[in-house]
OpenMM code with the backbone's topology and positions (N, CA, C; nanometers):
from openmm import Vec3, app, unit

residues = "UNK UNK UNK UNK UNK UNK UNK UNK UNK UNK UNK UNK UNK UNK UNK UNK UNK UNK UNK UNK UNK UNK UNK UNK UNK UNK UNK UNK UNK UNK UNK UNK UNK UNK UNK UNK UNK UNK UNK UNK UNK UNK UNK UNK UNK UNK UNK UNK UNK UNK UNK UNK UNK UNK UNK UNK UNK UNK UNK UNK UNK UNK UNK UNK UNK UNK UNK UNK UNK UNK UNK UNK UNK UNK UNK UNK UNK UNK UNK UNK UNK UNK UNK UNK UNK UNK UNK UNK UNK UNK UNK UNK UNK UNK UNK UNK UNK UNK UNK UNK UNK UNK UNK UNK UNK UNK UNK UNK UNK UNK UNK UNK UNK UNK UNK UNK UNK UNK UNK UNK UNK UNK UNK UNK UNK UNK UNK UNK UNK UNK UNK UNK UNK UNK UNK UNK UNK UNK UNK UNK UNK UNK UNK UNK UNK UNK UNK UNK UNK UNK UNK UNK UNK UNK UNK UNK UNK UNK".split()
positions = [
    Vec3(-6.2295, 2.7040, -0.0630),
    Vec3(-6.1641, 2.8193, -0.0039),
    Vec3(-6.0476, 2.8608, -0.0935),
    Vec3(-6.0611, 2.9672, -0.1178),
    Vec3(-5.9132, 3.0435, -0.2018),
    Vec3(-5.8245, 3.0481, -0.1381),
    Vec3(-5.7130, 3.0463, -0.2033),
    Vec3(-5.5364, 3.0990, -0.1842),
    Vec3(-5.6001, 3.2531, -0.1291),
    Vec3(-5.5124, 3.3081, -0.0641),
    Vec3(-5.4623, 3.4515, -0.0725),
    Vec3(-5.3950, 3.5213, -0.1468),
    Vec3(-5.3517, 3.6054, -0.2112),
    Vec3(-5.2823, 3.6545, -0.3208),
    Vec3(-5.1258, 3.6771, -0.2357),
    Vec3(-5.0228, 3.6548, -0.2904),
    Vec3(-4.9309, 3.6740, -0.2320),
    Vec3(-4.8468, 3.8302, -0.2817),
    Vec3(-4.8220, 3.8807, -0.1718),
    Vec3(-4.7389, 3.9892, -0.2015),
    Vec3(-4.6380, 4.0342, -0.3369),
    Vec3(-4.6430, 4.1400, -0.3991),
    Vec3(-4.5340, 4.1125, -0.4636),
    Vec3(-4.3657, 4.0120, -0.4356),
    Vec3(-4.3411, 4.0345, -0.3192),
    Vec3(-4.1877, 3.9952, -0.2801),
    Vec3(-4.2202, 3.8480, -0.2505),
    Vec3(-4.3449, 3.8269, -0.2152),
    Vec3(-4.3809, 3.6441, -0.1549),
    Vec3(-4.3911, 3.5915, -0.2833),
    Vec3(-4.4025, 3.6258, -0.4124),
    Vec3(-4.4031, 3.5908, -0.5515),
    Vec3(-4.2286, 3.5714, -0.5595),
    Vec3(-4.1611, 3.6866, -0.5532),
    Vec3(-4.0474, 3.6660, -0.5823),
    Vec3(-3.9788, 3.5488, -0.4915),
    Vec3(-3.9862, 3.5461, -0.3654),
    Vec3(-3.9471, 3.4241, -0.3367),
    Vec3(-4.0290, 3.3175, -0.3667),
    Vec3(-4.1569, 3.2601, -0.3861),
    Vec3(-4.2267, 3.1589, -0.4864),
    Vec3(-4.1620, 3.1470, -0.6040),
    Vec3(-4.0746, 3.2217, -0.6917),
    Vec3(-4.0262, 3.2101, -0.7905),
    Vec3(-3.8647, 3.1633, -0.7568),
    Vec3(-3.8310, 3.2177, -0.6971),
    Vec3(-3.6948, 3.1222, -0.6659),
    Vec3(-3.6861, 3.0070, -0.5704),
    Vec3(-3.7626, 2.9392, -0.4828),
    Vec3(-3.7585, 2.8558, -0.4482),
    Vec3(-3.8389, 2.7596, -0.5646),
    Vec3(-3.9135, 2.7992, -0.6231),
    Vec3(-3.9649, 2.7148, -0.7397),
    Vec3(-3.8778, 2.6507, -0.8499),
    Vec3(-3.7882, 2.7658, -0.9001),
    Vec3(-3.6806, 2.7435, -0.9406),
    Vec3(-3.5799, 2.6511, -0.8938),
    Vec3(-3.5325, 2.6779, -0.7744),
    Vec3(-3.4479, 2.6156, -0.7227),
    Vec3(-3.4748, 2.4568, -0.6858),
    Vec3(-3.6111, 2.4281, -0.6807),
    Vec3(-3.6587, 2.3125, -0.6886),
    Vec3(-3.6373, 2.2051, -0.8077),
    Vec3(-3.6553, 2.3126, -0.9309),
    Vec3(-3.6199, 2.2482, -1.0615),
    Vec3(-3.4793, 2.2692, -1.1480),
    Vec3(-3.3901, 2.3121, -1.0145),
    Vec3(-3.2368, 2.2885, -1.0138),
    Vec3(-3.2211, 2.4142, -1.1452),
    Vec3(-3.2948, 2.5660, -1.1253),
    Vec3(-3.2700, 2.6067, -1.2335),
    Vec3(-3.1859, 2.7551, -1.1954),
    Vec3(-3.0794, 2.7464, -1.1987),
    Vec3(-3.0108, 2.8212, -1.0892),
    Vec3(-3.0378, 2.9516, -1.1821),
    Vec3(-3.0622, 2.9691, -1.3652),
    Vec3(-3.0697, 3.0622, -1.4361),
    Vec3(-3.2035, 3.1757, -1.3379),
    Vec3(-3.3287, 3.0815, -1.3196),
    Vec3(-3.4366, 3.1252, -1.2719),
    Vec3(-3.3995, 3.1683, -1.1053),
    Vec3(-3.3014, 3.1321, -1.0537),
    Vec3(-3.2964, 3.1559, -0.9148),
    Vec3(-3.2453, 3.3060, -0.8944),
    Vec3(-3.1292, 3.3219, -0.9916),
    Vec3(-3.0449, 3.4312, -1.0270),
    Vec3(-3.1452, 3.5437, -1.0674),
    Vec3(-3.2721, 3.5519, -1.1393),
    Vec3(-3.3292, 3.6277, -1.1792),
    Vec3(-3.4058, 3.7177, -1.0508),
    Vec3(-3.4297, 3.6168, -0.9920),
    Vec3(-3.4651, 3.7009, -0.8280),
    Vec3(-3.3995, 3.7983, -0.7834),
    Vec3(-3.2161, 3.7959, -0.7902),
    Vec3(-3.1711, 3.8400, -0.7301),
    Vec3(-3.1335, 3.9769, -0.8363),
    Vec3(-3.0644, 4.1210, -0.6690),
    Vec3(-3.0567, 4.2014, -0.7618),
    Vec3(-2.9049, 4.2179, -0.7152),
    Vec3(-2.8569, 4.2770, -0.8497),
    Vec3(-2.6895, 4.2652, -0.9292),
    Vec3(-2.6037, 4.2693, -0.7986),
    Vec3(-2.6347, 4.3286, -0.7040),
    Vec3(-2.5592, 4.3817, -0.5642),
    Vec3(-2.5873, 4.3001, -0.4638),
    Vec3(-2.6364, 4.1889, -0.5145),
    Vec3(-2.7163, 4.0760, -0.3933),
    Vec3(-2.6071, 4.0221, -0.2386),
    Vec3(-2.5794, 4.0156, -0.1498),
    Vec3(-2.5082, 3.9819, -0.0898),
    Vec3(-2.5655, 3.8632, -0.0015),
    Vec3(-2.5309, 3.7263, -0.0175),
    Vec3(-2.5748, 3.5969, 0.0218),
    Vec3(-2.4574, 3.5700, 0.1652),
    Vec3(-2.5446, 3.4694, 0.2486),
    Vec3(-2.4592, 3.4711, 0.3674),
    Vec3(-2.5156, 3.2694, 0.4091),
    Vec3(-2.4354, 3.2280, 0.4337),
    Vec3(-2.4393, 3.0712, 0.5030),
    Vec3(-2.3574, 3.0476, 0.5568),
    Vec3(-2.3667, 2.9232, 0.6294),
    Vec3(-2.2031, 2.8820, 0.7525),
    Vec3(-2.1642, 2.7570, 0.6471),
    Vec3(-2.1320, 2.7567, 0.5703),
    Vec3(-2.0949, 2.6810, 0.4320),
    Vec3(-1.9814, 2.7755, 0.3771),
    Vec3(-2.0655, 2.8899, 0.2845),
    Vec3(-2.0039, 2.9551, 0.1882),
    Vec3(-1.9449, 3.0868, 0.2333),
    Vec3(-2.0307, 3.1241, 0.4033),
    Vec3(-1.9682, 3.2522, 0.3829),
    Vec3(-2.0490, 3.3555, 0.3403),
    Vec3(-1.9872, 3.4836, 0.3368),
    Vec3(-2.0622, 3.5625, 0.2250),
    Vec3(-1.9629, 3.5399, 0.0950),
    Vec3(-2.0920, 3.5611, 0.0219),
    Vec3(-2.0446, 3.5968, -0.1084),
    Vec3(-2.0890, 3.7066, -0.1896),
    Vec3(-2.0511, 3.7591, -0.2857),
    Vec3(-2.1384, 3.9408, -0.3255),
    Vec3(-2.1745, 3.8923, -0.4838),
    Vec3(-2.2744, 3.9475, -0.4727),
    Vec3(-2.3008, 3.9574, -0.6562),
    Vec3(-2.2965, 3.8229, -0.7223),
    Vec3(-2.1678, 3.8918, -0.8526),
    Vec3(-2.1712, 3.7417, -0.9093),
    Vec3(-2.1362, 3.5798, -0.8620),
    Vec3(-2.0721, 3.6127, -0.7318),
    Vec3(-2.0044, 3.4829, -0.6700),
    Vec3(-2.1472, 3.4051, -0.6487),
    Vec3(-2.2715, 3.5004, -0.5468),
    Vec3(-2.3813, 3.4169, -0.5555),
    Vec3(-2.4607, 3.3398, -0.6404),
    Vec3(-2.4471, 3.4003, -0.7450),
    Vec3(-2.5162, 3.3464, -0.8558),
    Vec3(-2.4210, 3.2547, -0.9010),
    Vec3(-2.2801, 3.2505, -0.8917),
    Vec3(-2.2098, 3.1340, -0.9442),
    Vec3(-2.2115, 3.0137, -0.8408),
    Vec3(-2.2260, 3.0635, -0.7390),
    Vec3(-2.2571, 2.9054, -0.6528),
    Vec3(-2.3853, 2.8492, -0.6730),
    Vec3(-2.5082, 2.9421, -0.7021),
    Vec3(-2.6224, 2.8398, -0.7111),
    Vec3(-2.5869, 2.7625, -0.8362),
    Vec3(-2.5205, 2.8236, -1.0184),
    Vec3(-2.5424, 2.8005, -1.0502),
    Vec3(-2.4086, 2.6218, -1.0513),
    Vec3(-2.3096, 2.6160, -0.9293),
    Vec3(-2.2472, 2.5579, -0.9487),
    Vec3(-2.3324, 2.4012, -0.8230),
    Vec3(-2.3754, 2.4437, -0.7393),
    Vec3(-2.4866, 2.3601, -0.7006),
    Vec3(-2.5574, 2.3044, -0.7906),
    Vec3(-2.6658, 2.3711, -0.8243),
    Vec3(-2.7599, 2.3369, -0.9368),
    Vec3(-2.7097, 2.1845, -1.0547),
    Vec3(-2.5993, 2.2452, -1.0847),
    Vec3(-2.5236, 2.1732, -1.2183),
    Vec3(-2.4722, 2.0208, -1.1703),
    Vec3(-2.4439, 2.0309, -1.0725),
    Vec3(-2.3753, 1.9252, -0.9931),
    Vec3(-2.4551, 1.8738, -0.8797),
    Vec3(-2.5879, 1.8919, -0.8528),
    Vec3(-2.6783, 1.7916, -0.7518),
    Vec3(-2.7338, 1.6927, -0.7864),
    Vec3(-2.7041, 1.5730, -0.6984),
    Vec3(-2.7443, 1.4424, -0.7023),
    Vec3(-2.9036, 1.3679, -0.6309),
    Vec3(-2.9729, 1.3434, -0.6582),
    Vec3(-3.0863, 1.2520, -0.6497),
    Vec3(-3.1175, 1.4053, -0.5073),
    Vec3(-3.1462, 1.5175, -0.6211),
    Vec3(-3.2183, 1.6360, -0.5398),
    Vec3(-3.3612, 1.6316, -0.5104),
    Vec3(-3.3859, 1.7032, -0.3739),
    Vec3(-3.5560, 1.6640, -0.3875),
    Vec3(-3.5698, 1.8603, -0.2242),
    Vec3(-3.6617, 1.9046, -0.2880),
    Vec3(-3.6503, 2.0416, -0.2242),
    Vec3(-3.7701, 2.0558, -0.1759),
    Vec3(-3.8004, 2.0847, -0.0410),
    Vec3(-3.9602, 2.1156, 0.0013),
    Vec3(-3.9254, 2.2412, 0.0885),
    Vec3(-4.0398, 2.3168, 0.0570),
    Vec3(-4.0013, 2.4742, 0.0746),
    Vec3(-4.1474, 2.5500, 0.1550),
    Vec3(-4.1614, 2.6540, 0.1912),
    Vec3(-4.2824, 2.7010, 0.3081),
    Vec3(-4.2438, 2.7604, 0.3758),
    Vec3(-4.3527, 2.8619, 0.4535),
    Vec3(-4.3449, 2.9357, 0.5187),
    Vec3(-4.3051, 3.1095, 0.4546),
    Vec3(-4.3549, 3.1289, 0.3292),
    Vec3(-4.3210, 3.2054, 0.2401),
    Vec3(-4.3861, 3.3476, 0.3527),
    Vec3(-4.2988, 3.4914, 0.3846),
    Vec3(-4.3807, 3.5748, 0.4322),
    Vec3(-4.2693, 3.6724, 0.3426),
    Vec3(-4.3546, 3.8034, 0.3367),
    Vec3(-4.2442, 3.8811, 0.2599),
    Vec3(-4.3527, 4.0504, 0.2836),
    Vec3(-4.2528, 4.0624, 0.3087),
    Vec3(-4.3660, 4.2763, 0.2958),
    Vec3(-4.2431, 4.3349, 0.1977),
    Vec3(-4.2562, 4.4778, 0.2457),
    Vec3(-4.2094, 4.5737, 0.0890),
    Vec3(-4.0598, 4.5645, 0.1355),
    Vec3(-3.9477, 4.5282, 0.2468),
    Vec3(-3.8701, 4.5241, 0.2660),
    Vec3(-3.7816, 4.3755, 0.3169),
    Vec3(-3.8429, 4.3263, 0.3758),
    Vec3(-3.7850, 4.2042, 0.4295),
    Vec3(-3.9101, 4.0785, 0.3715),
    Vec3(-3.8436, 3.9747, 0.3995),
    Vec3(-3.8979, 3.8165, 0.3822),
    Vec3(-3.8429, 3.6938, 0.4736),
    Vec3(-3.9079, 3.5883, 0.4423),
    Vec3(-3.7987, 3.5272, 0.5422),
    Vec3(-3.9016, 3.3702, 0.4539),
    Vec3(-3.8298, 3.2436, 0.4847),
    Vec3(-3.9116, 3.1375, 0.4320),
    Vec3(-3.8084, 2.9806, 0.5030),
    Vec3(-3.8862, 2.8854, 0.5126),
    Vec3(-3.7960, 2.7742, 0.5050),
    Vec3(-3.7837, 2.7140, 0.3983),
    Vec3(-3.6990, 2.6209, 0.4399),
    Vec3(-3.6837, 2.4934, 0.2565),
    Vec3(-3.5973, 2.3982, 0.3134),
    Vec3(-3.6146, 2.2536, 0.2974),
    Vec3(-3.5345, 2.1814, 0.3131),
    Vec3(-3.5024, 2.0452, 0.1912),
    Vec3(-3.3836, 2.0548, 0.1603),
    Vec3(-3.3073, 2.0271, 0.0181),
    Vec3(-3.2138, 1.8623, 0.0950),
    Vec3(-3.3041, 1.7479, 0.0037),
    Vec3(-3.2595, 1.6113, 0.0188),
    Vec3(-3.1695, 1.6413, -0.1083),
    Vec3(-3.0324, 1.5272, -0.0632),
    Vec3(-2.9317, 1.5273, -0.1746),
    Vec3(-2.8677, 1.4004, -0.1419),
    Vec3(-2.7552, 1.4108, -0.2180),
    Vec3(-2.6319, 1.3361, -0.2396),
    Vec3(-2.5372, 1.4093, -0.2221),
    Vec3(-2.4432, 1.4110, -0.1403),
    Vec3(-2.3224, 1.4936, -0.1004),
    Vec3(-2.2067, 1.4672, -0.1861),
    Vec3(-2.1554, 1.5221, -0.2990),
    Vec3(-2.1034, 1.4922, -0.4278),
    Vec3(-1.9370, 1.4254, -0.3435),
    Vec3(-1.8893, 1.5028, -0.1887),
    Vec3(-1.8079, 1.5132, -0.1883),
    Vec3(-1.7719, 1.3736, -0.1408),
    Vec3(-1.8542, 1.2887, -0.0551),
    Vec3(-1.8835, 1.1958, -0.0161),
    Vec3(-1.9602, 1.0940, -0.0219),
    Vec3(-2.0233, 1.1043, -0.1198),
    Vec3(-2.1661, 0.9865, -0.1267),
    Vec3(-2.2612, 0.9736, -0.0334),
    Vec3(-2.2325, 1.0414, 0.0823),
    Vec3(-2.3130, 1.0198, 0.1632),
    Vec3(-2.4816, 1.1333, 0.1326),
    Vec3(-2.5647, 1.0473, 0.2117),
    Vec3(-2.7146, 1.1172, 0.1633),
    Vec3(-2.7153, 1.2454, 0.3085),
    Vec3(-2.8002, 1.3476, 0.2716),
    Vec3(-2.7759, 1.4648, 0.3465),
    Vec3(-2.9309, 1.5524, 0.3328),
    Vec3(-2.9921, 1.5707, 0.4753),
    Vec3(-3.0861, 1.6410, 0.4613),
    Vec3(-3.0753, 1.7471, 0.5474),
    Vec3(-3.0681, 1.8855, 0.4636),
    Vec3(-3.0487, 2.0032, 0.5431),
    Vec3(-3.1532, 2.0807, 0.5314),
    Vec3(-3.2468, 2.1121, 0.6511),
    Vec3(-3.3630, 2.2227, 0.6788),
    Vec3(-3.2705, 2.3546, 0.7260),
    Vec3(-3.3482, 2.4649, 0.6323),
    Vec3(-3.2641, 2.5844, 0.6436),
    Vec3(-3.4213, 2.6944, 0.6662),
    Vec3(-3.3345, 2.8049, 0.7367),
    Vec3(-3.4513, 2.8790, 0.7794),
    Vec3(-3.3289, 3.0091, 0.7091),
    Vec3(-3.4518, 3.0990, 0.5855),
    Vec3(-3.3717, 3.1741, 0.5143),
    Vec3(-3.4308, 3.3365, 0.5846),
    Vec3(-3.3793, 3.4171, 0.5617),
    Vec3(-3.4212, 3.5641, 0.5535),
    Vec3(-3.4105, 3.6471, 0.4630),
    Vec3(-3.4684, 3.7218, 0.4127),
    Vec3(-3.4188, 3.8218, 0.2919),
    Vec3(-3.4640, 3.9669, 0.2798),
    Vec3(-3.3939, 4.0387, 0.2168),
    Vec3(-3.4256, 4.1544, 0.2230),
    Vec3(-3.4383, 4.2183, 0.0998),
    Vec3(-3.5402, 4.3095, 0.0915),
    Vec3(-3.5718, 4.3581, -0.0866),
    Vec3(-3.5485, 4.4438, -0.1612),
    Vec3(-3.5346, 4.4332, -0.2758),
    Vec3(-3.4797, 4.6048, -0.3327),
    Vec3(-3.5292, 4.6699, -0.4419),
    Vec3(-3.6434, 4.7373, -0.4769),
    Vec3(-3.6891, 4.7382, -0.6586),
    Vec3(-3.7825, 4.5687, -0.6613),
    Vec3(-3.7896, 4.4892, -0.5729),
    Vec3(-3.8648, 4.3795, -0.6152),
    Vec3(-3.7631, 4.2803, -0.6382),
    Vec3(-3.6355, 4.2698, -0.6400),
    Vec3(-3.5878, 4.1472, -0.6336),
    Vec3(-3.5088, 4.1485, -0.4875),
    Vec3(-3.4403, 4.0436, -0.4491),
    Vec3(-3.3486, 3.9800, -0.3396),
    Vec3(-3.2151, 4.0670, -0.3479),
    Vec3(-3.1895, 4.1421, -0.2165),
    Vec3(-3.0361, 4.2030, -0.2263),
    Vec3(-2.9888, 4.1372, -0.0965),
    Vec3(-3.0671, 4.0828, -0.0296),
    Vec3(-2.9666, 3.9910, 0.0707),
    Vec3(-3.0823, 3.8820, 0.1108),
    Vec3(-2.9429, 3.7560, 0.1357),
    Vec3(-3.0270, 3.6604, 0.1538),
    Vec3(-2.9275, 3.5817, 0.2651),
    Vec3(-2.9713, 3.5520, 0.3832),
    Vec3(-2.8830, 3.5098, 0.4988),
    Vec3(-2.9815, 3.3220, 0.5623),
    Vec3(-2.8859, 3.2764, 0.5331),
    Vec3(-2.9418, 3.1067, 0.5137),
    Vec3(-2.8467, 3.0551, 0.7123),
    Vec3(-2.9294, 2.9939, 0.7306),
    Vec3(-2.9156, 2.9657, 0.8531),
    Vec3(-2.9700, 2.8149, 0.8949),
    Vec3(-2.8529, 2.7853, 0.9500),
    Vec3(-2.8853, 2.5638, 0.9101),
    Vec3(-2.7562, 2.5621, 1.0375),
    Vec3(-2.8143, 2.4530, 1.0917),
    Vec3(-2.6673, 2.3450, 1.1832),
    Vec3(-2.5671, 2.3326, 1.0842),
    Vec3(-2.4495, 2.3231, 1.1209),
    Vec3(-2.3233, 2.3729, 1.0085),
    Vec3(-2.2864, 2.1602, 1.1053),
    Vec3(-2.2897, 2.1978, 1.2659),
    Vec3(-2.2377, 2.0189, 1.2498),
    Vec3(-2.3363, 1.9291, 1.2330),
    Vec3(-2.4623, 1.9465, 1.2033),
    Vec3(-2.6144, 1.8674, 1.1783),
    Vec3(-2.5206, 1.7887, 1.0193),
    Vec3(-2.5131, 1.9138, 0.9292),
    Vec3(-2.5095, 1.9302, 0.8040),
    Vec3(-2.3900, 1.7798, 0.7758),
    Vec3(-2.2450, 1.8473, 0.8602),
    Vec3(-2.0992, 1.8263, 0.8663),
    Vec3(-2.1396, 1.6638, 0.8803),
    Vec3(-2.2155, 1.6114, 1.0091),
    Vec3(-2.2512, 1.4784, 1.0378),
    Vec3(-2.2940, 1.3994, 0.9117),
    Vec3(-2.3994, 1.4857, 0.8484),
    Vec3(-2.4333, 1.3535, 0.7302),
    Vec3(-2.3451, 1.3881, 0.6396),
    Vec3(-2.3157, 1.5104, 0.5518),
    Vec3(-2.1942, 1.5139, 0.4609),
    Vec3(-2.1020, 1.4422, 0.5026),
    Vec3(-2.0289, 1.4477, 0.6037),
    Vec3(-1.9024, 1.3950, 0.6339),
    Vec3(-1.9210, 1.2458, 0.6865),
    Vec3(-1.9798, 1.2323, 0.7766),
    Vec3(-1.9433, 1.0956, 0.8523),
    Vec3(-1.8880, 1.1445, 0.9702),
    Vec3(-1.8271, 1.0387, 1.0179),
    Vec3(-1.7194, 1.0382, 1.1482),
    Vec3(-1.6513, 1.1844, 1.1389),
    Vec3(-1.5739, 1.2046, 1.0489),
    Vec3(-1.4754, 1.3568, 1.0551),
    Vec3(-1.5443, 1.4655, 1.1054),
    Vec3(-1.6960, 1.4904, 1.0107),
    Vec3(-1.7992, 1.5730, 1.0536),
    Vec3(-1.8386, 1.5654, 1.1882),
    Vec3(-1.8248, 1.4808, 1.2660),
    Vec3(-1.8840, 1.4786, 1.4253),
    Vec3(-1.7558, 1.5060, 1.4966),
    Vec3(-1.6328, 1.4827, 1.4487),
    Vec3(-1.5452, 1.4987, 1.6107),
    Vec3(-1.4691, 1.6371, 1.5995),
    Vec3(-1.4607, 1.7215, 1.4759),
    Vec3(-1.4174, 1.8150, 1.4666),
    Vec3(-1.4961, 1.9457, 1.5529),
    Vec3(-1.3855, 2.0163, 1.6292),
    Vec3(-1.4625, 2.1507, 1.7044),
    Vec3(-1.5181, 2.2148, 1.5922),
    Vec3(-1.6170, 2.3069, 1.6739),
    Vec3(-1.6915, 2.3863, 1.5643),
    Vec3(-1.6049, 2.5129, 1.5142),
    Vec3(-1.4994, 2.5538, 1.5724),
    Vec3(-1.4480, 2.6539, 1.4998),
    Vec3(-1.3916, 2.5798, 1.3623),
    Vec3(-1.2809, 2.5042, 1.3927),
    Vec3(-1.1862, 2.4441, 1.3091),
    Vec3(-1.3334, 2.3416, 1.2125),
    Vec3(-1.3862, 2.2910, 1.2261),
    Vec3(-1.4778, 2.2544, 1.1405),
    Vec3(-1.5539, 2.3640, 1.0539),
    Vec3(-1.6059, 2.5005, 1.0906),
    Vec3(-1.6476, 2.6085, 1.0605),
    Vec3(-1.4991, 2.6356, 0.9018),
    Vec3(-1.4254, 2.6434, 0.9387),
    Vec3(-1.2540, 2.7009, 0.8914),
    Vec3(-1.2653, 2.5861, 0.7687),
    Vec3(-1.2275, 2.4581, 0.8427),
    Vec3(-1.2183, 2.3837, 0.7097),
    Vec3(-1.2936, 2.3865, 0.6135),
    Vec3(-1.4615, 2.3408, 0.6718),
    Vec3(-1.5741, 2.3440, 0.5261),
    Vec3(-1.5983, 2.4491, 0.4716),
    Vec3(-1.5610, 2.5613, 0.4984),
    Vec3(-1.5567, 2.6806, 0.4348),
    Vec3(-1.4221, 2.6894, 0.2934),
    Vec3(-1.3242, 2.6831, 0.3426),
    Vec3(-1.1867, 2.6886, 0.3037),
    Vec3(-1.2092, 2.5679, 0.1786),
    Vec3(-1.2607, 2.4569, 0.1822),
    Vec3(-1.3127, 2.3750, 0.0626),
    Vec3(-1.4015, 2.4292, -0.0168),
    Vec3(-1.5312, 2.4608, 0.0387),
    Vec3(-1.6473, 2.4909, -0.0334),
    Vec3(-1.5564, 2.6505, -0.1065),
    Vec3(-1.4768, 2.7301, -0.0363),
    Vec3(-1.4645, 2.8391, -0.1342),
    Vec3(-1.3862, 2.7830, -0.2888),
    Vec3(-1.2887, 2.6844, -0.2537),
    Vec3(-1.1727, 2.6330, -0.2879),
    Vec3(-1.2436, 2.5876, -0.4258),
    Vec3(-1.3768, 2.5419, -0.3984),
    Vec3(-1.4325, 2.4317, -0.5331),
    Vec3(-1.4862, 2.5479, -0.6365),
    Vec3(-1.5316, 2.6524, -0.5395),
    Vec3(-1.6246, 2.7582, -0.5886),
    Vec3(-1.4901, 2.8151, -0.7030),
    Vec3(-1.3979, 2.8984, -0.6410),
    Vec3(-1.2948, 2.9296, -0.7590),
    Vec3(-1.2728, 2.8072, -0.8776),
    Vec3(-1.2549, 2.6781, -0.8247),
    Vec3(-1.1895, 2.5668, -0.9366),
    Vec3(-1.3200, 2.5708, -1.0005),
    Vec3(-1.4172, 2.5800, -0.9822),
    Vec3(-1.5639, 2.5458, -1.1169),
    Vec3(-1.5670, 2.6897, -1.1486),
    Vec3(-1.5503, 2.7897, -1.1054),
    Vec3(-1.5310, 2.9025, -1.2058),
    Vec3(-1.4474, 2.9213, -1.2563),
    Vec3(-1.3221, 2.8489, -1.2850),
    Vec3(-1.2061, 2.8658, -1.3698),
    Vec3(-1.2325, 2.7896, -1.5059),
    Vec3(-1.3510, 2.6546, -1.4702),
    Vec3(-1.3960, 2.5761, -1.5500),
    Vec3(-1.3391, 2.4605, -1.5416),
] * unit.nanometer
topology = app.Topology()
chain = topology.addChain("A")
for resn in residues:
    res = topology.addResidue(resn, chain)
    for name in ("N", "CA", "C"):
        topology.addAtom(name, app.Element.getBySymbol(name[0]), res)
């Protein structure tokens, strides 16, 4: 029995989760288009180049990574897919498995928005430990944000 041919846009996300599998944040970035606006309960939004500088600051810095991805659907405007990304939590040592259910939207054939959607205290529990479980979700929301932006400026300063 054959594959089905996948849509133009179900290619484009096959190509960046493929990428992103082989930690190649250059190939992930190529998906996206210049005006891309990315959204998670991590990072926030971020516009343009900030997105592409966090994958490529992920990418550079992931530990004993392992990415399984599916559910690829995509028409001439929207997409949507899962993926769930085993790691090493650089900040903590601790091991961390986050299933994310993504959405996206298309423009000319590449990604202009991409809105990632995951348990923020699922996540907080294995990243963190203990801290990650007793913190409310606002003030937990506030802090891991306020870091994750914090690292994002310090690795783009270099």
């Amino acid at each position: 029995m054959s594959e089905r041919e996948l849509s133009p846009n179900e290619q484009v996300l096959t190509d960046f989760f493929s990428a992103f599998a082989r930690l190649d944040a250059d190939g992930m970035k190529a998906q996206y288009d210049p005006q891309v606006v990315f959204r998670d309960p991590v990072f926030g939004r971020l516009e343009a180049e900030q997105a592409g500088r966090m994958w490529t600051m992920l990418c550079s810095g992931a530990r004993d990574f392992h990415l399984d991805f599916g559910g690829i659907e995509a028409d001439e405007t929207t997409g949507q897919a899962w993926w769930k990304a085993s790691y090493t939590f650089s900040g903590s040592g601790r091991r961390v498995v986050n299933r994310v259910r993504s959405r996206f939207r298309f423009r000319d054939g590449r990604i202009v928005e991409q809105q990632d959607r995951f348990s923020l205290r699922r996540w907080a529990a294995q990243a963190l430990g203990p801290a990650g479980q007793v913190m409310s979700a606002p003030l937990l929301r506030k802090a891991i944000r306020r870091q994750a932006t914090a690292r994002l400026r310090g690795w783009d300063r270099g």
